[in-house]
matplotlib code that plots the C-alpha trace (Angstrom):
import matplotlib.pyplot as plt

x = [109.4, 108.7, 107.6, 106.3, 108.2, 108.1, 109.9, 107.8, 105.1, 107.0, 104.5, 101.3, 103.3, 103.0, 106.8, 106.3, 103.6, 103.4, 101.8, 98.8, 100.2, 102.6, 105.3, 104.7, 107.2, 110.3, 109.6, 110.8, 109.3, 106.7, 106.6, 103.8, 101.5, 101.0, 104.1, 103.4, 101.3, 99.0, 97.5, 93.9, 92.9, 91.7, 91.2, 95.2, 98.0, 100.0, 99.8, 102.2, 102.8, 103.4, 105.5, 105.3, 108.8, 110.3, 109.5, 111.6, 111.4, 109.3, 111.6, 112.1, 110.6, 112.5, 109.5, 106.0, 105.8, 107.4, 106.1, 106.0, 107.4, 105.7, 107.7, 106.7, 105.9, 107.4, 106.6, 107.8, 106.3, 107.2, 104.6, 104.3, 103.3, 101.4, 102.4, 101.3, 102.7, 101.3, 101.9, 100.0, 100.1, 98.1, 97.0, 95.9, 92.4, 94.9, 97.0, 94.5, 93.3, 96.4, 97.9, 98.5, 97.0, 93.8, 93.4, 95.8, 94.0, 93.6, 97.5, 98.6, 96.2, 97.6, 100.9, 99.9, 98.7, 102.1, 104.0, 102.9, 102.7, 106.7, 107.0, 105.3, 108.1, 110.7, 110.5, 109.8, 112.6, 114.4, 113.4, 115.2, 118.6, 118.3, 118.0, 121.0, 121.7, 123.3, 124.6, 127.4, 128.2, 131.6, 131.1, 128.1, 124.5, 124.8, 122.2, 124.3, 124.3, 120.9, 120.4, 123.0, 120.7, 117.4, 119.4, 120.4, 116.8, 116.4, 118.9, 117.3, 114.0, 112.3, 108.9, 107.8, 106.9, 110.0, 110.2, 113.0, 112.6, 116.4, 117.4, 117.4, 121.4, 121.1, 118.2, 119.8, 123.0, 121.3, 119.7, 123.3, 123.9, 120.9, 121.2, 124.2, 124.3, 125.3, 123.9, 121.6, 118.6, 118.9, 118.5, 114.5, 113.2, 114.4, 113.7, 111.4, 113.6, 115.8, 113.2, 112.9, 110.2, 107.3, 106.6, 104.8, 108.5, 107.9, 110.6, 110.0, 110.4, 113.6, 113.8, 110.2, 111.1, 109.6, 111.7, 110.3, 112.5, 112.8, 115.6, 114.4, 116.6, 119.2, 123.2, 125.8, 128.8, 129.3, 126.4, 123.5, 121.4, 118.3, 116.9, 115.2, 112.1, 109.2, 106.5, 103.9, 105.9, 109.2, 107.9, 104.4, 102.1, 99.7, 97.5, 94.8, 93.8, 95.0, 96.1, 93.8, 93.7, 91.4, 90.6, 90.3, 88.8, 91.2, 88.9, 91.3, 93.8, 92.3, 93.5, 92.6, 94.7, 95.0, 96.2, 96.9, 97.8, 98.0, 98.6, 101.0, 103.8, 106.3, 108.0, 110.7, 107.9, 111.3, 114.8, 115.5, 112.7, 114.8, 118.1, 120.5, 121.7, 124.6, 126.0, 128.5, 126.8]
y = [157.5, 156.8, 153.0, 151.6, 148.3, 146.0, 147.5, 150.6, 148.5, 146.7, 147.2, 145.7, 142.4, 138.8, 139.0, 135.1, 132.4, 129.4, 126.1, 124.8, 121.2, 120.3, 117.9, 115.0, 114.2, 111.8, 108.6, 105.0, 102.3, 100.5, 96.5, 94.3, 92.3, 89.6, 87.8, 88.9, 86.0, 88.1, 87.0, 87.5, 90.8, 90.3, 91.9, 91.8, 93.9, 90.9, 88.2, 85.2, 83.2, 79.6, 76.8, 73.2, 71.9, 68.6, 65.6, 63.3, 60.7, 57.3, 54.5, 50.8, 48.0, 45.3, 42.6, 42.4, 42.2, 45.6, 48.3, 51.5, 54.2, 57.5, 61.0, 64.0, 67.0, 70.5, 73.8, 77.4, 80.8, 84.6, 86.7, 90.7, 93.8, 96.2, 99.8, 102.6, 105.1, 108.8, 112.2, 115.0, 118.1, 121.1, 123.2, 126.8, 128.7, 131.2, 129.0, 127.2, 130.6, 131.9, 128.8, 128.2, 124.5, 123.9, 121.1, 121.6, 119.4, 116.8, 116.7, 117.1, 114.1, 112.2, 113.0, 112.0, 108.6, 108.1, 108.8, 106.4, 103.8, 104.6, 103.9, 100.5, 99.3, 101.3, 98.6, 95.5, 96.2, 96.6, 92.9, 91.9, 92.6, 89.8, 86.9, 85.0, 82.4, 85.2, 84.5, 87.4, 88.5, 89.4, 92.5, 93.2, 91.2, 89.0, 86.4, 83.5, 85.0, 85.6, 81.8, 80.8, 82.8, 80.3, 76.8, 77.9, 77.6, 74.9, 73.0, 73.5, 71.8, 75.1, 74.9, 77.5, 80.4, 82.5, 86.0, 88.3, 91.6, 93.3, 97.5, 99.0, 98.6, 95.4, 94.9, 97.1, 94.7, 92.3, 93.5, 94.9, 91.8, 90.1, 92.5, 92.1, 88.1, 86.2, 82.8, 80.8, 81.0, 84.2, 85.5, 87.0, 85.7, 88.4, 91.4, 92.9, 93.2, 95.6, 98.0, 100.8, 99.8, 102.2, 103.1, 99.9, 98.6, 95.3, 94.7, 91.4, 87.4, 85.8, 82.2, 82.2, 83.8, 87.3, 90.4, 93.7, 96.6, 99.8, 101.6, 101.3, 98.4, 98.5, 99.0, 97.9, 98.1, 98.7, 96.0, 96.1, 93.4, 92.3, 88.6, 86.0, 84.5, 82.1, 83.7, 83.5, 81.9, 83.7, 87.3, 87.9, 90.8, 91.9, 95.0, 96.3, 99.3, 99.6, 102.5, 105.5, 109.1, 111.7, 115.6, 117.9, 121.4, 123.5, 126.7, 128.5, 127.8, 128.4, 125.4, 121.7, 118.6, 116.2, 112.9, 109.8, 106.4, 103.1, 100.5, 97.1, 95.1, 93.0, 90.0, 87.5, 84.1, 82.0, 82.5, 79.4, 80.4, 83.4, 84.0, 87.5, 88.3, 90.9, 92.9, 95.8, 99.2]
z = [23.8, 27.6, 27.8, 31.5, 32.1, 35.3, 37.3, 37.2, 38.4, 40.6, 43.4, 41.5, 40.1, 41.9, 43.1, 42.8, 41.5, 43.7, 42.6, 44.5, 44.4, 46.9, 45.8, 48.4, 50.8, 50.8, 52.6, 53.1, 51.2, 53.2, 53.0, 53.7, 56.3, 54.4, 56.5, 59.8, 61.9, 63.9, 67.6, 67.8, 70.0, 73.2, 76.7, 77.5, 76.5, 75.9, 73.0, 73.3, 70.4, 71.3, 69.8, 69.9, 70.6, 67.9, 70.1, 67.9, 65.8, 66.8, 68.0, 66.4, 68.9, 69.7, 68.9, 69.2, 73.2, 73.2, 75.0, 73.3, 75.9, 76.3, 75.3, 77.1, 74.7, 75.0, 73.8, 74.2, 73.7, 72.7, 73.9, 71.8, 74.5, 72.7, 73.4, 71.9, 68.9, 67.9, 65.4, 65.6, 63.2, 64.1, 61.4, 62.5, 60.9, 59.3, 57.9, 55.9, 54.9, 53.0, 52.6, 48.7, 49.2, 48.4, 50.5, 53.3, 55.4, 53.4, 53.0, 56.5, 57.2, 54.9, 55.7, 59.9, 58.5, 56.8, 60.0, 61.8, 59.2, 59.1, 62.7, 62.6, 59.5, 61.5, 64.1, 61.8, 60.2, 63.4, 63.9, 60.8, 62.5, 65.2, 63.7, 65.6, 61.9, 59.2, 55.9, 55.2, 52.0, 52.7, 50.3, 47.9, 48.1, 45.2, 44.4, 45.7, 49.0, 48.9, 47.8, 50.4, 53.1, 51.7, 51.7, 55.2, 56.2, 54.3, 56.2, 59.2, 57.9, 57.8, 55.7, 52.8, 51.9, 52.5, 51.8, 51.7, 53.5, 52.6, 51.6, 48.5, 48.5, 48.6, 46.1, 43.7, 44.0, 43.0, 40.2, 39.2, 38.9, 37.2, 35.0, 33.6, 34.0, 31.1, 33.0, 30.7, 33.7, 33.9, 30.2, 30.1, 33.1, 35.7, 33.3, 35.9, 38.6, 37.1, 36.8, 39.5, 42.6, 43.7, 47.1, 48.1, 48.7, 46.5, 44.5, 42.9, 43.2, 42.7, 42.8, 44.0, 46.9, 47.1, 48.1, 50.0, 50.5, 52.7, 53.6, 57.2, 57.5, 60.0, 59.5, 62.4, 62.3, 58.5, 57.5, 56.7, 57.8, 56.0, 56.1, 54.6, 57.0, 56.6, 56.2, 59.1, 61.8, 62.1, 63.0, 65.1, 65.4, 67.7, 67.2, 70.3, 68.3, 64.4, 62.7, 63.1, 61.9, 64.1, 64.1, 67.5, 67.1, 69.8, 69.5, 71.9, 69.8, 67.0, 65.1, 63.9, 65.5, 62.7, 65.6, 64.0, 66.4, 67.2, 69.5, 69.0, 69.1, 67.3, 68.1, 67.1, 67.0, 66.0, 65.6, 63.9, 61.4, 59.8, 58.3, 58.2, 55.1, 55.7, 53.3, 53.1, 53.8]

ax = plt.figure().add_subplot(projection="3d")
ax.plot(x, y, z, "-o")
ax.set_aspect("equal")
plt.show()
């Protein structure tokens, strides 16, 4: 008996079936705003933050005929430059014609929004890595460095909210160690920060300090240096035209520019205001 199997009709088979839903691509966790102080825009490229200076403490009079002396205030500034950051994809007609995507453009869009989202936390994170006051770990992130890092602040009379703003080593040393505890205030209270983070990069709240993560944050020499910050008035932002996403017909070309962009800058507000917490890469 003849039978006709594949590979007689090799030349009418689908050599391969290839799903219309794209796995989406790897990418750093992105933080938050919500601890950023940002300067109002205006018609400048520059923003500077400024900061009253401690004047002191008031000074015991000798009796009531004493004249109380005058103290001249101070105050500094940091001032953020806004420059500008871009991506652009471009997506020819025939591409989008065979591509197996139904939406191809709506994913390369996306995935231009993304990239320059990832360049704004590249260089918060960058920021992170300055702070001149560190606390070192001298080997894995535990939680008593990470508390050491908070009563550093604290002993520089710096006010709440903190946050803490550290990589995904050092987060997931620390809930190495949470889990595993035996301490009495640790038993059922810290149950949700040993479970795995999503993309918005928020880990969780320890000590009622809250804890972003991205593995945007930067390693020297063998550390890697995350920080704890008061939120609002250590880092400042300052954005002349926000993110934006925009398409450009090239009909020479024959394609679809998919341009996303934006214009800002970053700065240190404080020094003082924010503490390193190094630990070992």
């Amino acid at each position: 008996m003849v039978s006709t199997g594949a590979v007689a009709l090799a030349d009418s088979i689908f050599a391969e079936i290839v799903d219309s839903v794209m796995v989406k691509e790897l990418r750093p966790a992105m933080t938050s705003r919500s601890f950023v102080r940002f300067g109002a825009k205006g018609p400048s490229q520059v923003h500077s933050f400024p900061l009253w200076g401690d004047p002191g403490a008031a000074a015991a009079l000798v009796d009531d005929l004493s004249e109380i002396s005058n103290t001249a205030l101070s105050d500094t500034q940091q001032s953020a430059t806004a420059a500008g950051v871009g991506f652009r994809v471009d997506v020819t007609d025939f591409a989008r014609e065979i591509h197996v995507s139904s939406n191809l453009y709506g994913e390369v869009g996306a995935m231009v929004a993304r990239s320059v989202a990832e360049k704004w936390e590249t260089d918060l994170a960058a920021l992170m890595d300055d702070f001149s006051n560190v606390t070192t770990a001298g080997g894995t992130n535990t939680p008593t460095a990470f508390l050491s890092a908070v009563s550093a602040l604290e002993q520089r009379d710096i006010p709440a909210p903190y946050v803490g703003y550290l990589d995904p080593k050092q987060t997931g040393e620390l809930r190495a160690e949470l889990a595993s505890t035996t301490a009495v205030f640790e038993i059922g209270k810290n149950d949700d920060l040993v479970r795995p983070f999503g993309d918005s990069g928020f880990f969780g709240t320890l000590y009622g300090v809250p804890i972003w993560q991205t593995s945007l944050v930067v390693t020297t020499a063998g550390q890697v240096g995350g920080a704890v910050f008061n939120s609002q008035d250590a880092i400042g932002g300052y954005i002349v035209i926000d993110q934006r996403l925009e398409t450009q017909r090239d009909a020479s070309f024959q394609a679809l520019e998919f341009v996303g962009s934006m214009w800002y800058g970053l700065v240190e507000i404080s020094d003082t205001r924010g503490q390193g917490l190094d630990s070992t890469a």
